[in-house]
C-alpha positions as CSV (number, residue, x, y, z in Angstrom):
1,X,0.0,0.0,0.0
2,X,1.5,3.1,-1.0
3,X,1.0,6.3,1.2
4,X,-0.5,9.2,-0.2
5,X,1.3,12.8,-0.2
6,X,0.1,15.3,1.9
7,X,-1.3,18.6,0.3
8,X,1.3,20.7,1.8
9,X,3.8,18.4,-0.5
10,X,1.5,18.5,-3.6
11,X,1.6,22.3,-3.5
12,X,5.1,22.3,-2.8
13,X,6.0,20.3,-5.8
14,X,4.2,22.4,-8.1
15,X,5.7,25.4,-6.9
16,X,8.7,23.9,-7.8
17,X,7.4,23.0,-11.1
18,X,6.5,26.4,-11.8
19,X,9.5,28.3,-10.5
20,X,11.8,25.7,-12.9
21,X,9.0,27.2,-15.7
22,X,10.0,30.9,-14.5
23,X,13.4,30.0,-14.6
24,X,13.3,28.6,-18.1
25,X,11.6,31.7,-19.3
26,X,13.9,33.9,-18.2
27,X,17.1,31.8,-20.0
28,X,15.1,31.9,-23.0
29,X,14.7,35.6,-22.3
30,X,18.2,36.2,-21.6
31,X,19.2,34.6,-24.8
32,X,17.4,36.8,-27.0
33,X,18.7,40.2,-25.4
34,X,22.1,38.3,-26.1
35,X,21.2,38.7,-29.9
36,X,20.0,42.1,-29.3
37,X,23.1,43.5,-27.5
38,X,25.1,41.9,-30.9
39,X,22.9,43.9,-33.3
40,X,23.5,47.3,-31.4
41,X,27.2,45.9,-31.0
42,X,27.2,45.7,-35.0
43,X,25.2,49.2,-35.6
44,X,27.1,51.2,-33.0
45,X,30.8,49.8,-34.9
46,X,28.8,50.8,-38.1
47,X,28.3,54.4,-37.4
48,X,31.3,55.1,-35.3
49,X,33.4,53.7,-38.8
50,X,31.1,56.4,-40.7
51,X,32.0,59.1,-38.1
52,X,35.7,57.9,-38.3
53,X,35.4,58.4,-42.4
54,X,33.6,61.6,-42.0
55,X,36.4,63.1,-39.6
56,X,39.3,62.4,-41.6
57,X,37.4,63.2,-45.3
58,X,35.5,65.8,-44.1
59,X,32.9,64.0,-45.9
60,X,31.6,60.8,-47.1
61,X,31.1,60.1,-50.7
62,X,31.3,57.4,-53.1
63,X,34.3,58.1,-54.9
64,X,35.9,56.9,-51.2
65,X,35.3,53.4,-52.3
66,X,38.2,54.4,-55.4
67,X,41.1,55.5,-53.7
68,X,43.0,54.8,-57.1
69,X,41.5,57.3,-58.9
70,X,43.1,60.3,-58.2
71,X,41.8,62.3,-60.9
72,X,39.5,65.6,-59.7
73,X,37.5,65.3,-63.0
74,X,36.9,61.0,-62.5
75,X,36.0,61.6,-58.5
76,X,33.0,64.2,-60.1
77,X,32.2,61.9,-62.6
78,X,31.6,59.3,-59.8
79,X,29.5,61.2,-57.8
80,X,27.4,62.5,-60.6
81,X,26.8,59.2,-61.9
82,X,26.0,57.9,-57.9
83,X,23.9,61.1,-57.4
84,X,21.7,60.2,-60.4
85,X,21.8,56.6,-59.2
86,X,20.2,57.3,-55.1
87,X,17.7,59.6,-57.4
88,X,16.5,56.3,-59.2
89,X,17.3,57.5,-62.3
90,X,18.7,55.6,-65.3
91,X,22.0,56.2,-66.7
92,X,23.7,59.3,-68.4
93,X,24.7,60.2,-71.7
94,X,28.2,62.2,-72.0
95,X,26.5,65.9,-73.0
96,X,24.3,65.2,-69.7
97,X,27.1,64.3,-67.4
98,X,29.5,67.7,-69.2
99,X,26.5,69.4,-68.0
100,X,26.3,68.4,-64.5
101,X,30.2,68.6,-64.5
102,X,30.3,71.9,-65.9
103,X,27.3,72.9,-63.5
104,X,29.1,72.0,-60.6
105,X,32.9,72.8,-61.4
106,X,32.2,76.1,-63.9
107,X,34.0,74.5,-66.6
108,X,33.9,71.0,-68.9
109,X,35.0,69.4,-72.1
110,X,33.4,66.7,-73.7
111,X,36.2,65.4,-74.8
112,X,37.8,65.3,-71.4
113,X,34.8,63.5,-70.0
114,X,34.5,61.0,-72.8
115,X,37.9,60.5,-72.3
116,X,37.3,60.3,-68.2
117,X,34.4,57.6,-68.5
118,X,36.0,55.6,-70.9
119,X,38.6,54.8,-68.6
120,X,36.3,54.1,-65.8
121,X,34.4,52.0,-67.8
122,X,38.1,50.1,-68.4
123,X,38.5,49.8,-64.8
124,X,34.9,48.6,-63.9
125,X,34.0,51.7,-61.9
126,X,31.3,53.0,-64.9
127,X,29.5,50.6,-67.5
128,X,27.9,51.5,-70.0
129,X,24.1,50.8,-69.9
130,X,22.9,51.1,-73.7
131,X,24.9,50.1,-77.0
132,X,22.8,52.6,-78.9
133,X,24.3,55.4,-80.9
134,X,24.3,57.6,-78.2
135,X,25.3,55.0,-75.1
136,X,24.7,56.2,-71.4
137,X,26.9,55.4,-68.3
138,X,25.9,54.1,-64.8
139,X,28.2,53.0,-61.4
140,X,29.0,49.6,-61.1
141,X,27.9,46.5,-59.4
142,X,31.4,46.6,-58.5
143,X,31.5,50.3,-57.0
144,X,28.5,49.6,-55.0
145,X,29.6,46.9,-53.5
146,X,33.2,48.9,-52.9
147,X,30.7,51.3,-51.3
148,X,28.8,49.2,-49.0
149,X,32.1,47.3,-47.3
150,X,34.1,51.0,-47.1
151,X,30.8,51.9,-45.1
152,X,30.6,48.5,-43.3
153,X,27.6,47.1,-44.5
154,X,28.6,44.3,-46.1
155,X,27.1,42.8,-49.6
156,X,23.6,43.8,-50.7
């Protein structure tokens, strides 16, 4: 004959029981802030490398992400071509990037820029988008991804 537990005991074991749930909970809970303290770990390195760019460049553009290109006239052609891009536009022709260049520096050749893109487009920093008779220009698959790692985000 087995002997039957007193209620005191019955309560006391599911106190227990529940306290072990509590417990659980809380690991669980504990584990997920974990992963939460990693994300703001990975944003807060993120924007203290962008405020570590913009202190030494006084800036942060695109033409960052092509420190071999040395060239005043390239580095506008760059951010012409990425300022169209955030804009959603589609590429540029050469007389429509002269213009912008010649907006923004007071002066331009055609011939220089043609000259410019073409080697851009050489070094995979520009492609061309159309074959047509007049062709247009665009950044690079390979410039934006320069772009995201310089800024620490990784591939798209």
């Amino acid at each position: 004959m087995t002997a039957q537990r007193p209620p005191e005991d019955k309560q006391l074991a599911k106190k227990i029981a529940e306290l072990e749930e509590s417990i659980s909970r809380i690991r669980e809970g504990y584990g997920e802030f974990g992963q939460y303290m990693e994300v703001l770990r990975e944003i807060s390195a993120r924007y203290f490398r962008l405020m570590e760019l913009y202190s030494k460049h006084g800036g942060i553009s695109a033409d960052m992400a092509v420190p071999e290109i040395k060239d005043t006239i390239s580095k506008e052609i760059i951010r012409i071509l990425v300022d169209r891009a955030d804009k959603g536009g589609s590429g540029l022709n050469l007389s429509d990037i002269t213009r912008e260049l010649k907006m923004r520096r007071g002066t331009a050749s055609r011939r220089i820029v043609r000259e410019r893109v073409k080697g851009l487009v050489e070094r995979g920093i520009v492609k061309r988008t159309s074959q047509e008779k007049q062709p247009s220009y665009t950044i690079s698959e390979e410039l934006i991804d320069r772009w995201y790692d310089l800024l620490g985000l990784g591939k798209r």
